[in-house]
C-alpha positions in Angstrom: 42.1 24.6 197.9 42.7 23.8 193.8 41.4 21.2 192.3 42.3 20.1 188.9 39.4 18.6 186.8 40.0 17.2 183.8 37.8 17.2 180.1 37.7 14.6 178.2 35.1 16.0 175.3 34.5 19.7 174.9 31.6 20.8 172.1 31.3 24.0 171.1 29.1 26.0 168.2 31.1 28.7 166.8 29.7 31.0 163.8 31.9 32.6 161.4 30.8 36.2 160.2 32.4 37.9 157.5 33.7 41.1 158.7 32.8 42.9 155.2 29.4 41.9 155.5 28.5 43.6 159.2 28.6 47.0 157.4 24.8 47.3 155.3 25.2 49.4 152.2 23.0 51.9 154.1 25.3 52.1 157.4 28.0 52.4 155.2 26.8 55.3 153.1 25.6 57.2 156.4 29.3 56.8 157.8 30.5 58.2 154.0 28.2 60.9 154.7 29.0 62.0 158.0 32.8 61.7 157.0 32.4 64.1 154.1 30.6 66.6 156.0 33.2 66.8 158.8 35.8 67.2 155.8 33.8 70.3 154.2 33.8 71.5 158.1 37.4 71.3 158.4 38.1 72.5 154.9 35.6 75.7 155.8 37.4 76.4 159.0 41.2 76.6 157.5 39.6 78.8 154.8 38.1 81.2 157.4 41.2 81.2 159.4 43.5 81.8 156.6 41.1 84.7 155.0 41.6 86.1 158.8 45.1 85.9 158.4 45.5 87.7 155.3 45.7 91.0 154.7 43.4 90.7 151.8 40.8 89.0 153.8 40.8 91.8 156.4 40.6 94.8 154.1 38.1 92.6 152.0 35.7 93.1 155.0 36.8 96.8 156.0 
């Protein structure tokens, strides 16, 4: 069975973080990091597969 209860006085502690300051300089640079490398992976695998579709890249390696 409900029962309705009623506050009066609620007290509460709330902290306020600023959102730019959760990232340290060194997190952030290890995130720039892995981001970069991921982009020179990707930029490594469209060269490969456009060197194999080429007709230069193939007789380059015959």
């Amino acid at each position: 069975m409900p029962v309705d209860v009623r506050v009066e006085s609620v007290v509460s502690r709330v902290r306020v973080a600023d959102p730019d300051a959760l990232l340290t300089p060194e997190v952030l640079e290890r995130i720039v990091q892995v981001v970069l490398a991921r982009l020179e992976e990707r930029e490594a695998e469209r060269r490969d597969r456009d060197d194999d579709q080429s007709v230069r890249g193939r007789a380059a390696r015959l």
